[in-house]
TIZARO-33256 format. One record per atom (N, C-alpha, C): atom name; residue in one letter; x, y, z; residue number from 0. Coordinates in nm, 2 decimals, m for minus. Layout:
[site "CA"; "A"; [X; Y; Z]; NUM]
...
This chain:
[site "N"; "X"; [4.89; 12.95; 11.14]; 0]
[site "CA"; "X"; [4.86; 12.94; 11.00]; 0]
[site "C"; "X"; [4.98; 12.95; 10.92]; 0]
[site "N"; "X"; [4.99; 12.85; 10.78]; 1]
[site "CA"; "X"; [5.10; 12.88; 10.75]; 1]
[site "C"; "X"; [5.07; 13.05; 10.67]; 1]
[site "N"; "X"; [5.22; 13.03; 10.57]; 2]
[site "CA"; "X"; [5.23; 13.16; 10.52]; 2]
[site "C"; "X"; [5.37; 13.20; 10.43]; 2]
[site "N"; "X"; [5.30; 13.17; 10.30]; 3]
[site "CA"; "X"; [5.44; 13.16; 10.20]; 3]
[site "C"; "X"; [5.53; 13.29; 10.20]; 3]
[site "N"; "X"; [5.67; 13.29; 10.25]; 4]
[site "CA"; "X"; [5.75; 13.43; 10.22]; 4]
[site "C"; "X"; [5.74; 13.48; 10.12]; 4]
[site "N"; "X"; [5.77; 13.64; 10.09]; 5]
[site "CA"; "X"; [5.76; 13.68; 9.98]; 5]
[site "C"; "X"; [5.88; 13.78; 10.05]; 5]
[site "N"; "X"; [5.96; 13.77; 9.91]; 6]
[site "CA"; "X"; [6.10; 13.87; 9.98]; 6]
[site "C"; "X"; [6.11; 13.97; 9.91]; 6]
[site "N"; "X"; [6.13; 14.10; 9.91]; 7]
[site "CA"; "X"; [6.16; 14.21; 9.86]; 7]
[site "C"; "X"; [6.30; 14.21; 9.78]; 7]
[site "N"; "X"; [6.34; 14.25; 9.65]; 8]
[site "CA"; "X"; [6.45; 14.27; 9.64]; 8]
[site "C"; "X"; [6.46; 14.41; 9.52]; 8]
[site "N"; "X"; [6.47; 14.51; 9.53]; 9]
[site "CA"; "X"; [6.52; 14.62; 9.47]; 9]
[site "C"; "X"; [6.35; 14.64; 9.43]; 9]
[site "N"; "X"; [6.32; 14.69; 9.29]; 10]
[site "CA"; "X"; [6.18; 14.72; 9.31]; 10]
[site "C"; "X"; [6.08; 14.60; 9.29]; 10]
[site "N"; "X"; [6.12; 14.45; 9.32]; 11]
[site "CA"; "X"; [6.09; 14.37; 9.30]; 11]
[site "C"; "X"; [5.98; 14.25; 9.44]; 11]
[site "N"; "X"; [5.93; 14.20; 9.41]; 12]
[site "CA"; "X"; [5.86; 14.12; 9.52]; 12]
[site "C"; "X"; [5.90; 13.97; 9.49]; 12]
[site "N"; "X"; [5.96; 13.88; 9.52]; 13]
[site "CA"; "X"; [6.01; 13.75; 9.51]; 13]
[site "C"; "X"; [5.91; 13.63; 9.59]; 13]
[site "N"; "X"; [5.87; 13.56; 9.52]; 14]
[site "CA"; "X"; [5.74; 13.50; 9.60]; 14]
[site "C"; "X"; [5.77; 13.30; 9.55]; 14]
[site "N"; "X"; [5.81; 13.25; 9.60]; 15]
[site "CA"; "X"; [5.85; 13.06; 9.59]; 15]
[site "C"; "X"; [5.79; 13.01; 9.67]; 15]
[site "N"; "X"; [5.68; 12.93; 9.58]; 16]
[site "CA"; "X"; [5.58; 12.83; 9.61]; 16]
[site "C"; "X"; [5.65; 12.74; 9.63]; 16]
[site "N"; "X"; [5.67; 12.66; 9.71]; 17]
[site "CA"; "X"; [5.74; 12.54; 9.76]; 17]
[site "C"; "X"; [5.61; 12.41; 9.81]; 17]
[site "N"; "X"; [5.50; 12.45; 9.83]; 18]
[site "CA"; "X"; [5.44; 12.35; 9.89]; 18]
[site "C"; "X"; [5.31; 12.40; 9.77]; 18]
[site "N"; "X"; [5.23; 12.24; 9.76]; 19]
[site "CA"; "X"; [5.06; 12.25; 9.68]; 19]
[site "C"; "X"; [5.00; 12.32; 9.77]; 19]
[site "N"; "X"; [4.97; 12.44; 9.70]; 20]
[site "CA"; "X"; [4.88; 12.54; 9.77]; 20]
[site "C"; "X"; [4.74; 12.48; 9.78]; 20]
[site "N"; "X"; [4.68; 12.51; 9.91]; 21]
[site "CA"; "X"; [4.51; 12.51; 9.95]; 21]
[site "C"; "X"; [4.44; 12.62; 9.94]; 21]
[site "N"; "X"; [4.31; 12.61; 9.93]; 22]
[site "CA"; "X"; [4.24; 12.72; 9.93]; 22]
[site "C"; "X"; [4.30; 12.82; 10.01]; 22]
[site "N"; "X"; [4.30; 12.80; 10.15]; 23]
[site "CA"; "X"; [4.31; 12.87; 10.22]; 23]
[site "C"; "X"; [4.46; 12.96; 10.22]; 23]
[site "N"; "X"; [4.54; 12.87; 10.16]; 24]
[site "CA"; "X"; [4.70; 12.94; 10.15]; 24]
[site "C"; "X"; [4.70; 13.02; 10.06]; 24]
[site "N"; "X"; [4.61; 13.00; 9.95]; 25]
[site "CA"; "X"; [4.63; 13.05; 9.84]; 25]
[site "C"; "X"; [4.53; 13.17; 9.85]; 25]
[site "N"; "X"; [4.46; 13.22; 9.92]; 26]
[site "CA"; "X"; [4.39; 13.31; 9.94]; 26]
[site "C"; "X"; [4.50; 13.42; 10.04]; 26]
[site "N"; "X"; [4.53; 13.35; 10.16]; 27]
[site "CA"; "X"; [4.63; 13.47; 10.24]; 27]
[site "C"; "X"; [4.75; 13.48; 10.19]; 27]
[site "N"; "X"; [4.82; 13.42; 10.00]; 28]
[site "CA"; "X"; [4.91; 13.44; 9.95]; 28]
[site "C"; "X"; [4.84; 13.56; 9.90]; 28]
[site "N"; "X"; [4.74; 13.57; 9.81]; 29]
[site "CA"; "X"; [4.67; 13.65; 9.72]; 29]
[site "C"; "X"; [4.67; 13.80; 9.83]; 29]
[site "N"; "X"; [4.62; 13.77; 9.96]; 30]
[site "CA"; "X"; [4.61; 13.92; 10.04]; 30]
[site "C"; "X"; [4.77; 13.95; 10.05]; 30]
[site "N"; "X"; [4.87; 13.87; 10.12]; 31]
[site "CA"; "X"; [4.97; 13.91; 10.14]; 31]
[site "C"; "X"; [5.04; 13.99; 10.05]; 31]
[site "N"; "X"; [5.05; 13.92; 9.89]; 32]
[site "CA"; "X"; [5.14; 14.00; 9.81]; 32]
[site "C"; "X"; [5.03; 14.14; 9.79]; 32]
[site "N"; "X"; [4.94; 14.16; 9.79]; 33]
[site "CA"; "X"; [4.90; 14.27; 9.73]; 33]
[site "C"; "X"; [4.93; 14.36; 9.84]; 33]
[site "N"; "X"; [4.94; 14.35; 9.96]; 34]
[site "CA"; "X"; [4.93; 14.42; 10.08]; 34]
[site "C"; "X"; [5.08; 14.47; 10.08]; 34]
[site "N"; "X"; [5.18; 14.36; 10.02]; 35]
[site "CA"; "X"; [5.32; 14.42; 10.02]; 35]
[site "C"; "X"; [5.36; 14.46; 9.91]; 35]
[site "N"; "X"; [5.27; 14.46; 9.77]; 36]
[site "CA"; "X"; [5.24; 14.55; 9.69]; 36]
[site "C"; "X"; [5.23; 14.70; 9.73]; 36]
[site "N"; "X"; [5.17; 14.77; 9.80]; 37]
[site "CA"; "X"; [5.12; 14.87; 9.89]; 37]
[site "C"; "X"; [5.22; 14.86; 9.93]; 37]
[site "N"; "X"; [5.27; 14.82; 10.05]; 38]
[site "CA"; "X"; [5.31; 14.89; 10.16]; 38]
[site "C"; "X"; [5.50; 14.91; 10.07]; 38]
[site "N"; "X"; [5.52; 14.84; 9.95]; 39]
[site "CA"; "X"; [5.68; 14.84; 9.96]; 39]
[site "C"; "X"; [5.68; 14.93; 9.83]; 39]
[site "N"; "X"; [5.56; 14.96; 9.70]; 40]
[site "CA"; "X"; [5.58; 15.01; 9.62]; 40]
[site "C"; "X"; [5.64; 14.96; 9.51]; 40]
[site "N"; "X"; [5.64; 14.84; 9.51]; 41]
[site "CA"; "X"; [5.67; 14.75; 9.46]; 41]
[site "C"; "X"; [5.62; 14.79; 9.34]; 41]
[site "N"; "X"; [5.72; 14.77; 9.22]; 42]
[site "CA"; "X"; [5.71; 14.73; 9.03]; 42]
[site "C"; "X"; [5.67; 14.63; 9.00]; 42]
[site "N"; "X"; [5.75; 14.50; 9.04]; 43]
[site "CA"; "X"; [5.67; 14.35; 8.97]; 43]
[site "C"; "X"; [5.72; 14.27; 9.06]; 43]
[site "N"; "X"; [5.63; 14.19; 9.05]; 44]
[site "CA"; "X"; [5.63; 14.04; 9.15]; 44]
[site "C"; "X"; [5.66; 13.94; 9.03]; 44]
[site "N"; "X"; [5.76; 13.85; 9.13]; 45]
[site "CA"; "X"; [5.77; 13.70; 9.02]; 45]
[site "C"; "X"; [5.75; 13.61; 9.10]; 45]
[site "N"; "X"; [5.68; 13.55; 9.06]; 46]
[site "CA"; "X"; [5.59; 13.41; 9.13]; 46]
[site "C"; "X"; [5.67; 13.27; 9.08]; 46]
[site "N"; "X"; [5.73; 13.21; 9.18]; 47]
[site "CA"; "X"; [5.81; 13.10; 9.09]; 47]
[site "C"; "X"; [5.70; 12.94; 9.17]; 47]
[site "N"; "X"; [5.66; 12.90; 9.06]; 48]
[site "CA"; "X"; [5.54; 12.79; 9.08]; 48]
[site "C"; "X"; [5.62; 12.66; 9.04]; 48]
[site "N"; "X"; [5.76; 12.63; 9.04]; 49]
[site "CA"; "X"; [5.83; 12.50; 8.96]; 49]
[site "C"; "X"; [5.78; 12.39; 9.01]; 49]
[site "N"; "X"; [5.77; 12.41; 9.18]; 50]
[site "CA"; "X"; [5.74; 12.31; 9.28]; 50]
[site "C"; "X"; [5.59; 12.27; 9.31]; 50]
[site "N"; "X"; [5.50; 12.33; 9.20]; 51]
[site "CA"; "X"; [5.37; 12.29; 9.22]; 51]
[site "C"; "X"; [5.34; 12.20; 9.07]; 51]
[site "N"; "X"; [5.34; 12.09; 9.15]; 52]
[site "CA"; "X"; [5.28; 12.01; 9.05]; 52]
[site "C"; "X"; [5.14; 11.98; 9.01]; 52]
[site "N"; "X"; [4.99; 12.02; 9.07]; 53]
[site "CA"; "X"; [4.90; 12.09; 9.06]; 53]
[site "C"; "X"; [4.82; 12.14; 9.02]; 53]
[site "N"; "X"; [4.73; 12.20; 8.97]; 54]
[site "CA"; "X"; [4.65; 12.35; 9.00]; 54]
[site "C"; "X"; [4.56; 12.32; 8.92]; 54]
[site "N"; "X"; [4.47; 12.41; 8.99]; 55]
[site "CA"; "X"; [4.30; 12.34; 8.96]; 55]
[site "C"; "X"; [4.25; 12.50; 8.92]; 55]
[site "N"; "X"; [4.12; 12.49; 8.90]; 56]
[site "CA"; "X"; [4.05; 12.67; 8.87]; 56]
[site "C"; "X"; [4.09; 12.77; 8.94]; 56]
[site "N"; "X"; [4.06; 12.74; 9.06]; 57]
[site "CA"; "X"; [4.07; 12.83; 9.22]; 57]
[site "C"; "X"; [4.22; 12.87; 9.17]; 57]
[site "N"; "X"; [4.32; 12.83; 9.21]; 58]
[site "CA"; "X"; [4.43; 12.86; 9.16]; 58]
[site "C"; "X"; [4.48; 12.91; 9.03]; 58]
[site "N"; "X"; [4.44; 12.91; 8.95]; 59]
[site "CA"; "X"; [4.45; 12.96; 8.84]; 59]
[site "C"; "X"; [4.34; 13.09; 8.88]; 59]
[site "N"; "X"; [4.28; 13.11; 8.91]; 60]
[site "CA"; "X"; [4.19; 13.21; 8.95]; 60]
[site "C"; "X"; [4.28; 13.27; 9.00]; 60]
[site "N"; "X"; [4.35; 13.26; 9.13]; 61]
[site "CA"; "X"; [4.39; 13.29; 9.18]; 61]
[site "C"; "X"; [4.53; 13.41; 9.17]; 61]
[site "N"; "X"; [4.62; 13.36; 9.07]; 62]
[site "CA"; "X"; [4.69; 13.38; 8.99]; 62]
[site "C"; "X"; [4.67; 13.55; 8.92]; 62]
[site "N"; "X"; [4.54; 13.48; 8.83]; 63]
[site "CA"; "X"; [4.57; 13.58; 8.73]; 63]
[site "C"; "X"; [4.44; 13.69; 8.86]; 63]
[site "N"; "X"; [4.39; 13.68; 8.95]; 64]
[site "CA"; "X"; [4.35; 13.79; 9.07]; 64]
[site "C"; "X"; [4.48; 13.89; 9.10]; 64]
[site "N"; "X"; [4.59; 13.81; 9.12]; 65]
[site "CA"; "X"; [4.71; 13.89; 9.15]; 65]
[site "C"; "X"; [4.74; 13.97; 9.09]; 65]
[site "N"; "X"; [4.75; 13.89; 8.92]; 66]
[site "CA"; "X"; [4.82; 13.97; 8.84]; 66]
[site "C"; "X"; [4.72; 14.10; 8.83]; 66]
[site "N"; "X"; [4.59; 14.13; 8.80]; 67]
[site "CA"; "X"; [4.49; 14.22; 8.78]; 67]
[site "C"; "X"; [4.48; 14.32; 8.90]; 67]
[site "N"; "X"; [4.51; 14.28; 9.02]; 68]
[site "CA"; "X"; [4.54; 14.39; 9.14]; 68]
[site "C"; "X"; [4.68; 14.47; 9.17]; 68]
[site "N"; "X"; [4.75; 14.39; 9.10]; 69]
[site "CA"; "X"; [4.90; 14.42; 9.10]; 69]
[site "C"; "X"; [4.96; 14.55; 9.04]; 69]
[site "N"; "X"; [4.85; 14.49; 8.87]; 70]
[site "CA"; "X"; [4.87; 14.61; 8.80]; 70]
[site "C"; "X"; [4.83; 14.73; 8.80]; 70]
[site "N"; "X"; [4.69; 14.69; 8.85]; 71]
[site "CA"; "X"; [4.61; 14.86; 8.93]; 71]
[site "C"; "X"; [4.71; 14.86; 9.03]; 71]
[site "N"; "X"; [4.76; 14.82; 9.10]; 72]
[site "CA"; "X"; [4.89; 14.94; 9.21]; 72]
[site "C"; "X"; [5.02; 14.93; 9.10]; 72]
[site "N"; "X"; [5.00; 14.93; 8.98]; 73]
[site "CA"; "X"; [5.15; 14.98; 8.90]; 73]
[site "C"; "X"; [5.24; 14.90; 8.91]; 73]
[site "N"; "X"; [5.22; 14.73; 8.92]; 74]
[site "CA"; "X"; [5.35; 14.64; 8.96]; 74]
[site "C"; "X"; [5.27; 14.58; 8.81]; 74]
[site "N"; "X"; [5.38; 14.46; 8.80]; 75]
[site "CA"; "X"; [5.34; 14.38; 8.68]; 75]
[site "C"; "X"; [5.38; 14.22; 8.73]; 75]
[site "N"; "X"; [5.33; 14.11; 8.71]; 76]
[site "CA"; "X"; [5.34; 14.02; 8.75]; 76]
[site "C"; "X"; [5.40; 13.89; 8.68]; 76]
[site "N"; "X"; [5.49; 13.84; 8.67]; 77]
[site "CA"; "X"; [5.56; 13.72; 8.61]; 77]
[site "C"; "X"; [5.54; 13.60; 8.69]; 77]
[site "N"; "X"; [5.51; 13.51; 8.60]; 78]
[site "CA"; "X"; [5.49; 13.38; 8.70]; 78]
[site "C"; "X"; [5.56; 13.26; 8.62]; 78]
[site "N"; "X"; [5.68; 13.23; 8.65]; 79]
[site "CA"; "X"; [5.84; 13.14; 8.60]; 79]
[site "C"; "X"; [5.80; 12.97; 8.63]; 79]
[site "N"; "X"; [5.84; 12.87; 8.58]; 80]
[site "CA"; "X"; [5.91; 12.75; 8.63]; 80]
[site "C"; "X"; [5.78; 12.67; 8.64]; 80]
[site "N"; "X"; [5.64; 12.71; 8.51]; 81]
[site "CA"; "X"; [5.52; 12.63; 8.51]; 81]
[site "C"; "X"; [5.56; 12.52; 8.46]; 81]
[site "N"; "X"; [5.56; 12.40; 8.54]; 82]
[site "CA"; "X"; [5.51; 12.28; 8.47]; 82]
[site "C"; "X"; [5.46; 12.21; 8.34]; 82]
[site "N"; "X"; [5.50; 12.13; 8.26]; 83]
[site "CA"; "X"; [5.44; 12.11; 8.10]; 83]
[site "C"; "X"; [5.31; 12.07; 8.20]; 83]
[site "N"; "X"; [5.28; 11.98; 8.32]; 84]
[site "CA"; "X"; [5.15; 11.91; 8.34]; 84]
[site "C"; "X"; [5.05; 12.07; 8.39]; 84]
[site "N"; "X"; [5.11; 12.16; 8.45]; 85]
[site "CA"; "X"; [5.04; 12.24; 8.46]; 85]
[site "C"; "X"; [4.95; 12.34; 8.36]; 85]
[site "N"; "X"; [5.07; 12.33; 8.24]; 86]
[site "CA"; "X"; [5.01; 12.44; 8.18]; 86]
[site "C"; "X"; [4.90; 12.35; 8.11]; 86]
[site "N"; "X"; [4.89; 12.17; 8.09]; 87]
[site "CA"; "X"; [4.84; 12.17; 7.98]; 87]
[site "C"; "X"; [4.71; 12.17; 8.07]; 87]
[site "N"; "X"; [4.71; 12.16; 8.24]; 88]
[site "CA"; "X"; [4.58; 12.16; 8.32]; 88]
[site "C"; "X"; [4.52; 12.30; 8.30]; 88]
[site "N"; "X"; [4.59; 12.38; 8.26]; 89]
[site "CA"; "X"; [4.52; 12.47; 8.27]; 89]
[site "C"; "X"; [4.48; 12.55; 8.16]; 89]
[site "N"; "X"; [4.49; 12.48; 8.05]; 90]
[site "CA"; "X"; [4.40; 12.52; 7.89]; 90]
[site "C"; "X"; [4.33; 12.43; 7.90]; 90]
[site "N"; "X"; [4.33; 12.28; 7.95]; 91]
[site "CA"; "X"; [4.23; 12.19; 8.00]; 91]
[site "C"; "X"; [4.11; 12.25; 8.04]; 91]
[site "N"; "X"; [4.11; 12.33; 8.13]; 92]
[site "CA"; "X"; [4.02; 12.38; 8.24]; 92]
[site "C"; "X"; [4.01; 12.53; 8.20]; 92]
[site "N"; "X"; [4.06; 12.58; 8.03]; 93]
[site "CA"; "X"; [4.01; 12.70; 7.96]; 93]
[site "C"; "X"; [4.03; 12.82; 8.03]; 93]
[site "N"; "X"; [4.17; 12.81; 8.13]; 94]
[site "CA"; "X"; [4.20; 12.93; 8.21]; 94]
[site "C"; "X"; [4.33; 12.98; 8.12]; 94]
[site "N"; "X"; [4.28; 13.15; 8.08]; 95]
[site "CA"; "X"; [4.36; 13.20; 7.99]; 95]
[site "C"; "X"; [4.49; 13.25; 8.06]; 95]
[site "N"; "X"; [4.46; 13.28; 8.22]; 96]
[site "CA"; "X"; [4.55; 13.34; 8.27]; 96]
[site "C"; "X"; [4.58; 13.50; 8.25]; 96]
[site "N"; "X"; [4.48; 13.58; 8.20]; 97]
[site "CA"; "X"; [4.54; 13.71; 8.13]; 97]
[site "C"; "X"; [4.59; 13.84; 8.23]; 97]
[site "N"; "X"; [4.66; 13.87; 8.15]; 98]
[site "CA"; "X"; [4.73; 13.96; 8.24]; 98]
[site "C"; "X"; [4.90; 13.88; 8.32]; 98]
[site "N"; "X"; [4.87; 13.77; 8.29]; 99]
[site "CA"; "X"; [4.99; 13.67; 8.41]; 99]
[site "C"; "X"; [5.08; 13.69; 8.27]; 99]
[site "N"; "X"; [5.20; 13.76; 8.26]; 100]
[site "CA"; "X"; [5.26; 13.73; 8.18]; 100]
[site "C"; "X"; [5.39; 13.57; 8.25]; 100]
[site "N"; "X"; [5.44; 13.51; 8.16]; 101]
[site "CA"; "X"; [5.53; 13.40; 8.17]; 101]
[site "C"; "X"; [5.64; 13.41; 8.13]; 101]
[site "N"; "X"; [5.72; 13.30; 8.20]; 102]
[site "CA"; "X"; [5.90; 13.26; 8.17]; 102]
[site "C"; "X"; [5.90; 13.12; 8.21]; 102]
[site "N"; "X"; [6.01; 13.12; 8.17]; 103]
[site "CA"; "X"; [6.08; 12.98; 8.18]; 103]
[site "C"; "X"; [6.13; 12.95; 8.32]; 103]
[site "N"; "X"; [6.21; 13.03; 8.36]; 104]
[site "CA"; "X"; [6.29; 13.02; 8.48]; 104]
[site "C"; "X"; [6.28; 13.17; 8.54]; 104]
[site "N"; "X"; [6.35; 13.17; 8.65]; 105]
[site "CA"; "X"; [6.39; 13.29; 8.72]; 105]
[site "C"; "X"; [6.44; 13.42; 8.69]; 105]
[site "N"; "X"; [6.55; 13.37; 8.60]; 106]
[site "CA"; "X"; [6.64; 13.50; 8.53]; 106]
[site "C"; "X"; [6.57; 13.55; 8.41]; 106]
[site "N"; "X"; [6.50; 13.44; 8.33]; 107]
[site "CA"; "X"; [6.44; 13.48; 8.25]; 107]
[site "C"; "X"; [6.30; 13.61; 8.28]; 107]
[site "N"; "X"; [6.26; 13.53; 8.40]; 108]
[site "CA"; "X"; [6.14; 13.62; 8.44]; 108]
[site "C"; "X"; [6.16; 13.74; 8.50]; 108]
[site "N"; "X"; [6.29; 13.77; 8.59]; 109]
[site "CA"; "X"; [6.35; 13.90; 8.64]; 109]
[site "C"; "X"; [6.41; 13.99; 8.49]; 109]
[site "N"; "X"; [6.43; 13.92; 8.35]; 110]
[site "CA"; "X"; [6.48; 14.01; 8.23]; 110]
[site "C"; "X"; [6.31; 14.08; 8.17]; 110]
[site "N"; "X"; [6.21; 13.99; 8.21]; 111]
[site "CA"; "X"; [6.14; 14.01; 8.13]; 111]
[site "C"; "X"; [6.02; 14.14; 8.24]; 111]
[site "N"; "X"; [6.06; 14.09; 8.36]; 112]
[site "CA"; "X"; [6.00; 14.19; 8.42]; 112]
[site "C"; "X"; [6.08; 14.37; 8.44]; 112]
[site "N"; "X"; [6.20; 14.33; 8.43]; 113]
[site "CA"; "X"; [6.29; 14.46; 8.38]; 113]
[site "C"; "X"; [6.24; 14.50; 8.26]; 113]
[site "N"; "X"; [6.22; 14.47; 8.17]; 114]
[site "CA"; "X"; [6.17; 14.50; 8.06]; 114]
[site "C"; "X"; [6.04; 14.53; 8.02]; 114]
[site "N"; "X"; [5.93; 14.49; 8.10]; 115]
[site "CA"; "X"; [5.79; 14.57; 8.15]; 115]
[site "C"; "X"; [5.78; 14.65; 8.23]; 115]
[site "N"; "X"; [5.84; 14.65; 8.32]; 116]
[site "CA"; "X"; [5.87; 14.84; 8.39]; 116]
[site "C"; "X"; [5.94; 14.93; 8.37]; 116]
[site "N"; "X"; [6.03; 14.92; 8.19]; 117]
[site "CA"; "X"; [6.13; 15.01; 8.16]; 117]
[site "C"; "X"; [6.25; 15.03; 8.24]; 117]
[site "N"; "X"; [6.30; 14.94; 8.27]; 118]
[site "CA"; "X"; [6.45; 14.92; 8.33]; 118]
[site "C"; "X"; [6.55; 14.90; 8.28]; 118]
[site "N"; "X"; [6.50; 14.82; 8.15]; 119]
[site "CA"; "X"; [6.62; 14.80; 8.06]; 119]
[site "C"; "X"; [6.49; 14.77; 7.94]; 119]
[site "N"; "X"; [6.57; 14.84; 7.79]; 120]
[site "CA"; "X"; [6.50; 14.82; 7.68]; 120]
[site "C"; "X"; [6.41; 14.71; 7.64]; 120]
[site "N"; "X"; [6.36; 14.71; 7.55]; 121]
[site "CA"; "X"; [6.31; 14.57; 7.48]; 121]
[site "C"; "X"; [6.36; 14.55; 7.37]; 121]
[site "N"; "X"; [6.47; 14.45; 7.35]; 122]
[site "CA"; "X"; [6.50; 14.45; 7.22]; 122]
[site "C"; "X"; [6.45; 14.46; 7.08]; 122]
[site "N"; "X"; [6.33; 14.48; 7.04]; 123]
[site "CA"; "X"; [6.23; 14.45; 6.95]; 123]
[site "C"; "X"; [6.25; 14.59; 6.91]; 123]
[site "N"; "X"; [6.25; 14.69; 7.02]; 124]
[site "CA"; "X"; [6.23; 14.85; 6.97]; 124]
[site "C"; "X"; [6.38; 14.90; 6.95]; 124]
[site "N"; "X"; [6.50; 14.83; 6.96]; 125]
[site "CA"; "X"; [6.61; 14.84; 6.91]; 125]
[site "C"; "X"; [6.60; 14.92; 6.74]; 125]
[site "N"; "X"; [6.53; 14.82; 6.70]; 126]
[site "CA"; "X"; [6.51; 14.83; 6.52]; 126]
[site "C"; "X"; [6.47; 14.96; 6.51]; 126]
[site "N"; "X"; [6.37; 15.02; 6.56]; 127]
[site "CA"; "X"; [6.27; 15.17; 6.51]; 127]
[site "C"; "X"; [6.42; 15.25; 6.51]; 127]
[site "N"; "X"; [6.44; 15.33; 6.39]; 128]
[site "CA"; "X"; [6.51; 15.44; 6.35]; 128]
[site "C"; "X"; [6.42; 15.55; 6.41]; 128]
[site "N"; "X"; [6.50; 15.61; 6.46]; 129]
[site "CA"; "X"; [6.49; 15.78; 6.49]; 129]
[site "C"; "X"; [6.56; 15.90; 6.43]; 129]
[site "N"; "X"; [6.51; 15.96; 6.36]; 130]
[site "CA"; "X"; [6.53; 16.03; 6.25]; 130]
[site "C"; "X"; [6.59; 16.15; 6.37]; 130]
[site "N"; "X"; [6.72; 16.20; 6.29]; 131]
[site "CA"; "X"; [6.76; 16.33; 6.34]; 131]
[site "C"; "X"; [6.73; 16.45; 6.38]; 131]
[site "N"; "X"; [6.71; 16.52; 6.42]; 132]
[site "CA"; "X"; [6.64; 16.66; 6.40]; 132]
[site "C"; "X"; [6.75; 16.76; 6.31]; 132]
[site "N"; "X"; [6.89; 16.73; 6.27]; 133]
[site "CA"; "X"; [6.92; 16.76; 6.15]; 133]
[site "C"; "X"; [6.90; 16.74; 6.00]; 133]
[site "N"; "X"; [6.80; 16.65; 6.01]; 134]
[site "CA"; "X"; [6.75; 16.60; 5.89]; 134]
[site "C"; "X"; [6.65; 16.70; 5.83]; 134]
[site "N"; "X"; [6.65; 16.77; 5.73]; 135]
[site "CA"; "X"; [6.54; 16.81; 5.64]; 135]
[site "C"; "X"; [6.46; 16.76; 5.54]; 135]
């Protein structure tokens, strides 16, 4: 049976779809990452989908199943390098994806998932002033 790698790197789970997923792949992807979810303690998975030209309900189902089991074990999920034909298949087919947060690329999606598990700031909360405690 095949069986897409998923590599570990720091609190991170690295997962590159290289081939059009089938039901059946895309179901023992779905067990596999959640199981190495568990067993590694894993923060966030990034799903890099560039090479899927593709995807139908099931997979889009599929997807955002991850992202929703992921987060009940305390990881967060990024999914990088979607397709213009993909994404427009899949407002086509009225799948919101929720919970799947997105990026453009790779680095993008490793800044963005550092930045949903508090690793490094979010620039946005840069701005909020914090008032001194010598201030009266």
């Amino acid at each position: 049976m095949d069986r897409i790698p998923i590599l570990k790197m720091g609190p991170y789970l690295l997962v590159t779809i290289q081939v059009d997923l089938y039901d059946r792949l895309a179901l023992t992807l779905e067990n596999d990452l959640i199981n190495m979810v568990s067993k590694t303690g894993a923060r966030g998975v990034l799903i890099d989908i560039s090479a899927v030209s593709i995807v139908d309900s099931f997979m889009g189902r599929i997807l955002g199943n991850i992202a929703s089991m992921s987060r009940i074990m305390d990881a967060e999920t990024v999914v990088v390098g979607m397709q213009p034909a993909v994404a427009i298949t899949l407002v086509e087919l009225g799948l919101t994806l929720q919970g799947v947060y997105t990026a453009l690329d790779v680095e993008k999606g490793m800044e963005l998932l550092q930045t949903k598990i508090g690793i490094i700031e979010d620039p946005e909360d840069e701005d909020e002033e914090v008032p001194d405690d010598d201030t009266v």
